[in-house]
C-alpha positions in Angstrom: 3.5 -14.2 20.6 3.5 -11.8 23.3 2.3 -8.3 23.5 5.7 -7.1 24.1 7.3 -9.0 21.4 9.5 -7.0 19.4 8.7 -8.8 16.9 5.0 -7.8 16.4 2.9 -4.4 15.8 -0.1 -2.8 16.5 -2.7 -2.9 13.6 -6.5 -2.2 12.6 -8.1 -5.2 11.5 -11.9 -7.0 11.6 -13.4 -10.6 11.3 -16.1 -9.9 10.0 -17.9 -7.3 7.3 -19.8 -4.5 8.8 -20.1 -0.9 10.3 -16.8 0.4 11.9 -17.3 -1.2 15.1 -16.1 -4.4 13.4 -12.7 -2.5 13.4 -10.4 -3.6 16.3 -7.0 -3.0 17.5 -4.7 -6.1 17.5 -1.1 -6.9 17.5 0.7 -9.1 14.7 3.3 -10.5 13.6 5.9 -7.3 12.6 6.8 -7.7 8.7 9.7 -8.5 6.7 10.6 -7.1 3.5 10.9 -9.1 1.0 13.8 -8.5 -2.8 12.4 -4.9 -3.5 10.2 -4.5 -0.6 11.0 -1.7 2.2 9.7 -2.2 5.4 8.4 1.5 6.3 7.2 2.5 9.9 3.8 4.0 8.9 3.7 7.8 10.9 0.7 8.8 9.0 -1.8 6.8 6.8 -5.1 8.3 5.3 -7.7 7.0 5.3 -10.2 6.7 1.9 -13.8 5.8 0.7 -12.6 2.6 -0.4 -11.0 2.0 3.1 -14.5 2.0 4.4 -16.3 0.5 1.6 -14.1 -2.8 1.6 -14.4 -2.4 5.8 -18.5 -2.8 4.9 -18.1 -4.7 1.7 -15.1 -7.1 1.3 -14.8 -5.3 -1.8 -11.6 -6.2 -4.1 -10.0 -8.2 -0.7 -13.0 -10.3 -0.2 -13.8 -12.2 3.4 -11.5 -10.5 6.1 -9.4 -10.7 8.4 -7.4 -7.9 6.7 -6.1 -4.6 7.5 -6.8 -1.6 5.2 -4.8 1.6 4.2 -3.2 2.1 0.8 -1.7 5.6 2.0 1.8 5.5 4.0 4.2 8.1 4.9 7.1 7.2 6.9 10.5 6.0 7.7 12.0 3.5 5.9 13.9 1.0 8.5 14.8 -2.4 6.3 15.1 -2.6 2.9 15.1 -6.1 1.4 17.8 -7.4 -1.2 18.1 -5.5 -4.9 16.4 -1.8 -3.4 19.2 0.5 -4.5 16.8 3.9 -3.8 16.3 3.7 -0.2 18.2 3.1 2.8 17.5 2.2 6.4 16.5 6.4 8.0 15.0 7.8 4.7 11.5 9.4 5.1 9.2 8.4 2.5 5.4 8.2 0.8 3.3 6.3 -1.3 0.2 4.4 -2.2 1.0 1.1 -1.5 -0.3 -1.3 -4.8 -4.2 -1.1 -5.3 -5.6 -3.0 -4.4 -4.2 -6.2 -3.0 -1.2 -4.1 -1.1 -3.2 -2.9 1.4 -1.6 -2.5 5.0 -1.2 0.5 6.5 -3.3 1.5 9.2 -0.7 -0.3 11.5 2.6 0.4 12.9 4.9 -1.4 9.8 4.2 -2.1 6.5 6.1 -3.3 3.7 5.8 -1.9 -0.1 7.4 -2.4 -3.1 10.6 0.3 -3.6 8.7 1.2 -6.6 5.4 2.0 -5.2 7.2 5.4 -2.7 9.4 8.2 -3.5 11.1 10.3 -1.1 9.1 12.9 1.3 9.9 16.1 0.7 11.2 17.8 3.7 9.1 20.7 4.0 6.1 18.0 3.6 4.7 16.6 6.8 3.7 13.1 7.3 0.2 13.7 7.8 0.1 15.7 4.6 2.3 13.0 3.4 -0.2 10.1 4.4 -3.0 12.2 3.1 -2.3 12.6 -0.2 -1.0 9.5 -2.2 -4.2 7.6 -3.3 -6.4 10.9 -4.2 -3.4 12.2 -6.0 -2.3 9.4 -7.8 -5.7 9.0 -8.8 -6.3 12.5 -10.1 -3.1 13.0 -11.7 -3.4 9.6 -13.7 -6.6 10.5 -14.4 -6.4 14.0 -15.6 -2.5 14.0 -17.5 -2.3 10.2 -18.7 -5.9 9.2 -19.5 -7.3 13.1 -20.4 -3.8 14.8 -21.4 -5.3 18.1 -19.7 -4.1 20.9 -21.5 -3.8 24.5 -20.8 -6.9 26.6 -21.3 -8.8 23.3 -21.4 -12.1 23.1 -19.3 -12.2 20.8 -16.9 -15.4 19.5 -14.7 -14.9 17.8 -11.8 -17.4 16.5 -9.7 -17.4 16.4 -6.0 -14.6 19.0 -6.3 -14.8 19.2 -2.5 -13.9 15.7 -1.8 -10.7 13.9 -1.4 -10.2 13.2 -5.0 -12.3 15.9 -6.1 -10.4 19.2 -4.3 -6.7 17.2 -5.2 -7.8 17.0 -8.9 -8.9 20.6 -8.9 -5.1 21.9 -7.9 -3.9 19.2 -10.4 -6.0 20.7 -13.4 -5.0 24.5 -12.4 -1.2 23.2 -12.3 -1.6 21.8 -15.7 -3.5 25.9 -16.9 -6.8 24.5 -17.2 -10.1 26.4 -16.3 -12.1 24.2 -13.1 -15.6 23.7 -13.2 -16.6 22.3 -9.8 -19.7 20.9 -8.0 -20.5 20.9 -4.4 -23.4 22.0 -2.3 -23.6 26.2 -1.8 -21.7 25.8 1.6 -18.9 24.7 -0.1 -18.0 27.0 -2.4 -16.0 29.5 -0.8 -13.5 26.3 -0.2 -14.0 25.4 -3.9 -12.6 28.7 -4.8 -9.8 28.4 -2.5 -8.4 25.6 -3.9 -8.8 26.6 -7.2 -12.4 26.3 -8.6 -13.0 29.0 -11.5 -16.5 28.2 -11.4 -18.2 26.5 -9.0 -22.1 25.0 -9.4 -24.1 23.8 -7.4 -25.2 20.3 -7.9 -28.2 20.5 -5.6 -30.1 23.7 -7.3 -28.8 23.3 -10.5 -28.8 20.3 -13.4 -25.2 20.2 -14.2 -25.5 18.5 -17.6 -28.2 21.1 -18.7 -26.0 24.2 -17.3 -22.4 23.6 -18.0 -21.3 22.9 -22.0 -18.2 23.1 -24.5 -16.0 20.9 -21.5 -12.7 19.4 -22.7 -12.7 16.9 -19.7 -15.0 15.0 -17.1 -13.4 13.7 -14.3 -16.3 11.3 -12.5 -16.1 10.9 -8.9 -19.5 9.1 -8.5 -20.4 7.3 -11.1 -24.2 5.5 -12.3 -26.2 7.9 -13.9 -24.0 11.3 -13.5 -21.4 9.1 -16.3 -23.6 9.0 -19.2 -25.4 12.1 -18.3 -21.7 14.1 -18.0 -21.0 12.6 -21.4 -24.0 15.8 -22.5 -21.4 18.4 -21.6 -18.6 17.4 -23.5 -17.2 19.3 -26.6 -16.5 16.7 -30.0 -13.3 15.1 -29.3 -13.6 15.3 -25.5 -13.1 13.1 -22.7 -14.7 12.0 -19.8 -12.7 9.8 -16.9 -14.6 8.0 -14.2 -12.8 6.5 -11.0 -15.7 4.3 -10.7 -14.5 0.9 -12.6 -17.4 -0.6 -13.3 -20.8 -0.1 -15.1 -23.2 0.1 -17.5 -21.6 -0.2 -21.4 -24.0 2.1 -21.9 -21.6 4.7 -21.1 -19.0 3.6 -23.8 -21.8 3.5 -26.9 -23.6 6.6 -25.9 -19.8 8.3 -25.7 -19.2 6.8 -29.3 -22.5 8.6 -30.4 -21.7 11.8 -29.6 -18.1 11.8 -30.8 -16.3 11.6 -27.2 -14.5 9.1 -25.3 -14.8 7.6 -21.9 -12.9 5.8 -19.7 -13.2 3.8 -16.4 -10.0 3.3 -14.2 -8.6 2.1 -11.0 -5.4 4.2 -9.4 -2.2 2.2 -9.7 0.7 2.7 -8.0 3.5 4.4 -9.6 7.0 6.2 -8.5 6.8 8.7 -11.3 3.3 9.5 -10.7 4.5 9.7 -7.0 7.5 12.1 -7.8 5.0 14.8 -9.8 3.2 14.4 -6.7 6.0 15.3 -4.6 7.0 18.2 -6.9 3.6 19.5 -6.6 3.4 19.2 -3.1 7.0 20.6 -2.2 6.2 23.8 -5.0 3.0 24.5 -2.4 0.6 23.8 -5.9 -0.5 20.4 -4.1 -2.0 20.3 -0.9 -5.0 18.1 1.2 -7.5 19.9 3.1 -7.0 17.8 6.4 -10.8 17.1 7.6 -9.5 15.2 10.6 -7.0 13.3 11.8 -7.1 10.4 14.8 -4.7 8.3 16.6 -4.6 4.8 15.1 -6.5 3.6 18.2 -9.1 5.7 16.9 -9.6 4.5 13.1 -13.3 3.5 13.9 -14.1 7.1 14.8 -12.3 8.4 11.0 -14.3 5.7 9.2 -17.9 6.8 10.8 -17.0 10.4 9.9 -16.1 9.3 6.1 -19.4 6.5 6.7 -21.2 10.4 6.6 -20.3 11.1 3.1 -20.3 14.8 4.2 -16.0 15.3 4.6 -14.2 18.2 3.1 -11.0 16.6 2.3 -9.0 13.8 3.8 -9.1 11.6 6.8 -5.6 10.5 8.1 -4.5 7.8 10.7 -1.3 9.2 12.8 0.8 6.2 14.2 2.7 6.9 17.3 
């Protein structure tokens, strides 16, 4: 294999477990799609907590080599046998199947047909890249496990976040009223993307302050689940991303007459096509809080490795 084989691509991969100067650019063998597969040249990828947490961890994928990225949006240029909704030109995005379909922070990846949609035009890639795993994750969270109403009242937490500021738009498209937490600096961008009321976590006990909530959405997990469960109206329900825990947060939900539920995002065309409608009505968009060439995906994982992002990082593939 040489470097100018047009046969391979550049990609983002490790040996080992670590901080993200284990993260290295390499060339490898170019894809091929295989019966419902399309082979998609990546033009923008984001980049997500759980990118950098399997980069230190192993995570889901265990020992690496590997190369991360569940976010694509691109151009699809083979299509394998049986795909009847794309074709070879079309400009698509996705979250490629969490979480053993990771693969795009490189130049190609292939994905099941089922796990894109088509781009909306006046949707650019990096926008495109950006939002698939957050809003696939919020929207399954808040319409198929919470059935968010409108005039419901919603509290998300780390509304500023990738998932967090995406869920918030998701809830006000669906007529809820947004509580949101986030440190005082962040408010004025809480309200900007949709935040009725926002509180601040660091001065202020959100389980003591906030009450009479319809729906939880947990973006961090341990102890802020069971406390969270405090807030909840009879009847109400409370979603965390985070899959695992304590049962302590399903039997203290059962005492005090809510529900709770754990989940992990899964990929999904229709999910992906609300997405797309949200996006391409201008009620969906990511706050971009940087983007880097692909060359450059150790510098985006030490700025999520901060915890500190407003929005999404993205990968953009030459």
């Amino acid at each position: 294999m040489t470097m100018n084989d047009a046969n391979t691509m550049r990609a983002i991969s490790q040996d080992v477990l670590g901080g993200p100067e284990v993260l290295r650019e390499i060339r490898m063998e170019r894809p091929e799609p295989r019966p419902n597969e399309v082979l998609v040249r990546v033009r923008a990828a984001g980049v997500n907590p759980t990118d950098w947490k399997h980069r230190a961890t192993g995570g889901f994928l265990g020992a690496p080599p590997f190369v991360l990225g569940w976010d694509v949006s691109g151009e699809v240029t083979a299509v394998g046998t049986g795909v009847a909704a794309f074709r070879p030109g079309d400009e698509v995005f996705g979250m490629l199947p969490y979480p053993f379909g990771h693969g795009s922070h490189a130049e190609y990846v292939t994905a099941p047909a089922r796990a894109l949609t088509h781009k909306p035009a006046s949707v650019d890639h990096t926008q495109a890249g950006a939002l698939p795993l957050v809003s696939l994750t919020a929207w399954q969270a808040l319409t198929e496990h919470a059935d968010v109403r409108p005039g419901q009242r919603v509290l998300i937490h780390a509304a500023a976040g990738g998932v967090g500021h995406v869920a918030v738009q998701i809830a006000k498209a669906r007529g809820a009223y947004v509580i949101g937490t986030a440190s005082a600096g962040k408010h004025d961008f809480l309200r900007e993307v949709g935040v009725d009321e926002p509180v601040d976590y660091r001065t202020t006990d959100v389980t003591e302050a906030v009450r009479d909530v319809d729906v939880v959405l947990d973006t961090l997990g341990g102890d802020t689940s069971v406390r969270s469960l405090r807030v909840l109206r009879p009847g109400g329900v409370l979603v965390s991303i985070l899959p695992a825990g304590s049962a302590e947060l399903y039997t203290e939900a059962e005492r005090r007459g809510v529900r709770a539920v754990r989940m992990l995002v899964d990929a999904d065309r229709a999910g992906m096509r609300a997405v797309a409608e949200l996006a391409e009505s201008g009620k969906l968009r990511a706050t971009i809080a940087g983007a880097f060439a692909l060359s450059d995906a150790a510098k985006a994982h030490e700025l999520g490795d901060t915890g500190r992002t407003t929005g999404k990082l993205v990968l953009l593939v030459d």
